[in-house]
N, C-alpha and C positions, 0 to 999 in steps of 0.2 A: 266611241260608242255612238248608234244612231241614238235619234229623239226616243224611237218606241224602246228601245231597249232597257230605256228607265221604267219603263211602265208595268205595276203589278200589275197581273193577268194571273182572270180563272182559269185553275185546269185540275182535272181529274184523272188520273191514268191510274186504269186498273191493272193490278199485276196482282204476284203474289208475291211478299215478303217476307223474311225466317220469324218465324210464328211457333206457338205452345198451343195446346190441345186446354188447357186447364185454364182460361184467362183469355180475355178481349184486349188486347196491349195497341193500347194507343198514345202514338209520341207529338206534345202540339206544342204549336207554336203561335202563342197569344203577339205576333211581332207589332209593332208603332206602323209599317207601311200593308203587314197582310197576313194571315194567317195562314200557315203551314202546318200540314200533316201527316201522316204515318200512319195507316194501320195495315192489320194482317193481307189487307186483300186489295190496298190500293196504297197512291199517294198525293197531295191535295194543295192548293191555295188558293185563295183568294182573296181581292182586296178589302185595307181597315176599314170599311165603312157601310153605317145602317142606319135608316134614316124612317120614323116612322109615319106611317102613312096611314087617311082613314079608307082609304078603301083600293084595292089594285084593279078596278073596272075602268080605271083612264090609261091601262095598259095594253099595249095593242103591237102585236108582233113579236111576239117573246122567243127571245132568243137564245142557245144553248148557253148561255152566259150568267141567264138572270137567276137570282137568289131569291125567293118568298118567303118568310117564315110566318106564321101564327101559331102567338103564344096569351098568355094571361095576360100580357100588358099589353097587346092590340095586335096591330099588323104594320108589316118591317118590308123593307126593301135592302138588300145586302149585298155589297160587293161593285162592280162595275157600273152599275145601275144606278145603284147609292150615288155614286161619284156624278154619273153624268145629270140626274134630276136636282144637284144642291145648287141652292144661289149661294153666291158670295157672302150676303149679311146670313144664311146660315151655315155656309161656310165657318166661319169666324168663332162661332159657339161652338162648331162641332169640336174644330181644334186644340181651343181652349179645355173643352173635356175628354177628348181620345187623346191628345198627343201629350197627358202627361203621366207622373208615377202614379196618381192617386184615380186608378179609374175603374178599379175591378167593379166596382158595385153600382154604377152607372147604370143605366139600362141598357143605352147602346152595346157598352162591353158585353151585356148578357145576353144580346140578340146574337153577337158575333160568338160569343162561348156555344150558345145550344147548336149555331149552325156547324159548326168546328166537329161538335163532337155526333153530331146530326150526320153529319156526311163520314165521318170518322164509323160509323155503326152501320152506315148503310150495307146492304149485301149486294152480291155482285155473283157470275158464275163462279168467282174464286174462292169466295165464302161466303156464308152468311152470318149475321150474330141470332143465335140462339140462348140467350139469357146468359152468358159467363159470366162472371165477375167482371168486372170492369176495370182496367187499370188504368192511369193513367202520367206521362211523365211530360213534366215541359221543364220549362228553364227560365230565368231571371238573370239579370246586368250582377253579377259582383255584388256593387256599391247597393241594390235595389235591397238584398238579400241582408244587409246588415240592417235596413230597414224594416225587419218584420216583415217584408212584404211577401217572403215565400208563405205564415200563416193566414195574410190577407189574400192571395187569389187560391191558397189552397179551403180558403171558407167560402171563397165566392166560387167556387165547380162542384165544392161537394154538394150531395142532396139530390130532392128528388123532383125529374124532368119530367113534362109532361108538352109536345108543343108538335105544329104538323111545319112540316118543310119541301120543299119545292126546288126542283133545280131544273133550269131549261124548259123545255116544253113537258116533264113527265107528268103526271099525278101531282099533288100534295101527297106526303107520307106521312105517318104519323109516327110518335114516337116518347115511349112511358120508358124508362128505367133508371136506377137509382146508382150514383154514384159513391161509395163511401171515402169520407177523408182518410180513414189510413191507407187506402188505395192508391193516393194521387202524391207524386213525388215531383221534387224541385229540389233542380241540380242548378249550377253557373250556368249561364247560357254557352258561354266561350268552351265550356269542360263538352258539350256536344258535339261543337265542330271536331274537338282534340278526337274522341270515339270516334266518331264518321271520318277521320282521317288514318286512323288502325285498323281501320273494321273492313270486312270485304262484305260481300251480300249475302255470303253462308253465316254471318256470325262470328266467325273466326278474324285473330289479327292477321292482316297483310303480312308478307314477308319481312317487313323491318317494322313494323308495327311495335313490337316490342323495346327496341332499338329506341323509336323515338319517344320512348316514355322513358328511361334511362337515362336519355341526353337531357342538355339545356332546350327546352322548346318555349318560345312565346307564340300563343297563338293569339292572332288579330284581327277583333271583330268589329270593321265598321258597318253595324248598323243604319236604320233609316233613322233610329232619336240618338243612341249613343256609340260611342266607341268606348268598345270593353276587352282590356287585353288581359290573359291569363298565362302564367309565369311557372313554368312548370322545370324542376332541378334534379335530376337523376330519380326519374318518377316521382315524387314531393311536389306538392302545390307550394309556391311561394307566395306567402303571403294570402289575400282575402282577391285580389285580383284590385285593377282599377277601371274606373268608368268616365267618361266624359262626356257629357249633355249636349254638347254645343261642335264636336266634331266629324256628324254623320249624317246621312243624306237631307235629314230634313234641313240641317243648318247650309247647306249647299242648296235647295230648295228655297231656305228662304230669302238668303243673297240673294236668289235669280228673282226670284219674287217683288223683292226690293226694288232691283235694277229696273226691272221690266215696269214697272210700275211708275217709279220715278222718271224714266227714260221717256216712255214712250205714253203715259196718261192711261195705262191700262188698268184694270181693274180683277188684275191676278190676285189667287190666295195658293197658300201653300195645298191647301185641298184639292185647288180646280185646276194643278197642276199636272195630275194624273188625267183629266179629260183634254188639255193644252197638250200633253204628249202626245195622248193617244192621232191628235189632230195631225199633228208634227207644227201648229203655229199657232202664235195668239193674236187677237185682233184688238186694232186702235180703232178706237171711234173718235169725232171731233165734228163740232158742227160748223157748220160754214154756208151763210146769206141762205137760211133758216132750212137747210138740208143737211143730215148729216152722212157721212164720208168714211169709209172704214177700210184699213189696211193688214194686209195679212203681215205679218211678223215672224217668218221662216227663219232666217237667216242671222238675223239678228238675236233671235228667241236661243236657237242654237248656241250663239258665239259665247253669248249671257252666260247660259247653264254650263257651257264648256270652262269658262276661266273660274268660274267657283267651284267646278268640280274639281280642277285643280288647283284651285288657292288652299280648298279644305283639304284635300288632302295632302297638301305640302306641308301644312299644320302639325298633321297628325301624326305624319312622319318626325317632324321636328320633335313630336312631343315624345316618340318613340326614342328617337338618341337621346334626350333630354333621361328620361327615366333611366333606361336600360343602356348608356354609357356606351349608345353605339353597336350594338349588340354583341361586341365583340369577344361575350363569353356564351354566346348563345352558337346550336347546333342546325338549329332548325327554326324557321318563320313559318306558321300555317297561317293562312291570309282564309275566312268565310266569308260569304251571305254575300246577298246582291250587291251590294255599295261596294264590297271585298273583288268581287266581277270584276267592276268598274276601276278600279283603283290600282289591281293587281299589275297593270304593265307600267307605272309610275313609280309603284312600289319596288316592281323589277328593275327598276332604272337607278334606281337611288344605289342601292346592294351591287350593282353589276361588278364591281371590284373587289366584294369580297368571297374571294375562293370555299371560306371557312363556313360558308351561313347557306344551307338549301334553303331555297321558299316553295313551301310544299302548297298545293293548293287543296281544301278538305274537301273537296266533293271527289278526290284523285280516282274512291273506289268505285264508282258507279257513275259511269260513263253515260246514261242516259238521263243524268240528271244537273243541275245545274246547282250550282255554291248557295242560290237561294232555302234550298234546301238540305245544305249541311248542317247547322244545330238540330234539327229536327230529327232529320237519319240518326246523329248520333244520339240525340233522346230515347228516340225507338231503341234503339241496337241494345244501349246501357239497358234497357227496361225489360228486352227479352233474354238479353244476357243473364240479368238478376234473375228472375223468374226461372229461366232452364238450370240453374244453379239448384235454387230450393224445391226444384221437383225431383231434382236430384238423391234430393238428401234425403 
């Protein structure tokens, strides 16, 4: 993979998606590197980060990228933006509060929550929201969910919004409506990708879609904070699923972080790593006979992030045979999400001699979109699926 290809990016593509008449069905994805979206009439991300600001009149040349929000607690910059205006020593705070379990009720999470569900509302020629109900479906890590933590961010969405939002050069929009918690649903995160890997874009399962809910499936999700694999036996969840802290992009992230730092005197954070990509290099300073001297670090920035990206994932894999015995009773590997991108031809490497195991990729149904957004497709999908069910009836 190149440099930029790590790098979460805003984007918004409007389309239309299998949608109900009776209901606002939106599928989110609160992730540790970016928030991802679904709703009826588009699909969405942007990066984890918000940063609050007293005032945005030192902005100048906005570009279709940048995020505004104002709400009760002040004024917010969100997303790309966020990332390139942080220093390092707030770097360091931010991470310490976004990159762990316990952040629903932080403020920044709630700047990222209203913008999520802010652009998840917006209308478009495809639709607009006219007051429906509001539903809403995300997902959580396995191990998160034995935590209580699917009652803790389902108390931190529900309730009643009030805040104006901004994307690119449009207007501020404003935006009042109220969420109730029996509305808002939390599945495994992993059990998304599995849906968005049966699912076509009518709603219906794919041709073996059913097939592979029958067989042995583990599906494999290296995250940007964890790796969370889910174990699926002749359609039967196996077990509560498991998670790992320390084996997903950011721990690849912060190796390179290390390295770069220790190597070369630089002054990287696992934050201002997304602004070092988007550059494609970081720079060394050092002073010398009272001038100081600065060098780009291409090449070497490169080399760094490439052998951790494959030391972590050699890991993961190990920890893979380690649990799952090799997988030799499994029928199917679905590999998601961005880091699952990245990993996926390593992962092909390892299996390439066994005949017995397909590795299916979850974004397989929807060709215009990339693995970054497979939990999320299958959030949506499960959520319209349920919903056409009980209008059903």
């Amino acid at each position: 993979m190149n440099l930029s290809d790590y790098v979460t990016r805003t984007e918004i593509n409007h389309r239309v998606n299998k949608n109900v008449q009776t209901a606002w069905t939106i599928g989110i994805d609160y992730g540790f590197s970016g928030v991802k979206g679904f709703a009826p009439n588009k699909v969405f991300c942007f990066p984890n980060c918000a940063v609050q600001v007293d005032t945005f009149e030192s902005l100048v040349n906005a570009s279709d990228h940048d995020i505004l929000l104002k709400d009760k607690d002040g004024l917010w910059i969100v997303g790309e933006k966020a990332f390139d205006i942080m220093s390092p020593e707030n770097a360091m705070n931010y991470e310490s509060e976004m990159y762990e379990r316990n952040r629903y009720f932080s403020p920044s999470f709630k700047a990222l929550m209203k913008v999520g569900l802010g652009i998840g509302l917006s209308g478009n020629h495809f639709r607009k929201y006219k007051g429906e109900p509001i539903l809403v479906q995300t997902g959580l890590p396995p191990k998160y969910k034995e935590f209580n933590d699917a009652s803790l961010i389902t108390e931190a969405l529900a309730g009643d919004y009030e805040f104006e939002l901004r994307i690119g050069k449009s207007p501020f929009q404003r935006f009042r409506f109220t969420i109730k918690s029996s509305n808002i649903f939390v599945m495994d995160q992993p059990k998304g990708a599995l849906f968005s890997a049966i699912t076509m874009n009518n709603g219906s399962f794919c041709p073996d879609g059913e097939d592979i809910l029958k067989s042995n499936t583990l599906v494999v999700d290296p995250g940007f904070k964890t790796l969370d694999l889910f174990d699926i036996s002749a359609g039967i969840v196996k077990g509560t699923g498991n998670t790992f802290d320390t084996l997903g992009m950011y721990e690849v992230f912060r190796r390179t972080v290390d390295d770069t730092n220790n190597t070369y005197g630089t002054r990287l954070t696992v934050s201002g790593m997304q602004k070092a990509l988007k550059k494609g290099y970081v720079s060394s300073f050092r002073r010398s006979q009272g001038r100081i001297q600065s060098t780009k670090l291409t090449s070497e920035f490169e080399a760094l992030l490439d052998k951790n990206t494959r030391e972590v994932c050699d890991e993961a894999v190990q920890k893979l045979f380690s649990i799952y015995d090799y997988l030799q009773e499994h029928d199917n590997l679905i590999i998601t999400g961005g880091t699952g991108d990245a990993w996926k031809a390593a992962i092909e490497d390892q299996f390439k001699d066994m005949d017995s195991l397909r590795i299916l990729s979850a974004d397989r149904n929807d060709p215009n979109l990339t693995n970054i957004y497979s939990n999320v497709r299958g959030y949506y999908y499960f959520l319209v699926g349920k919903v056409s069910y009980l209008d059903r009836r």
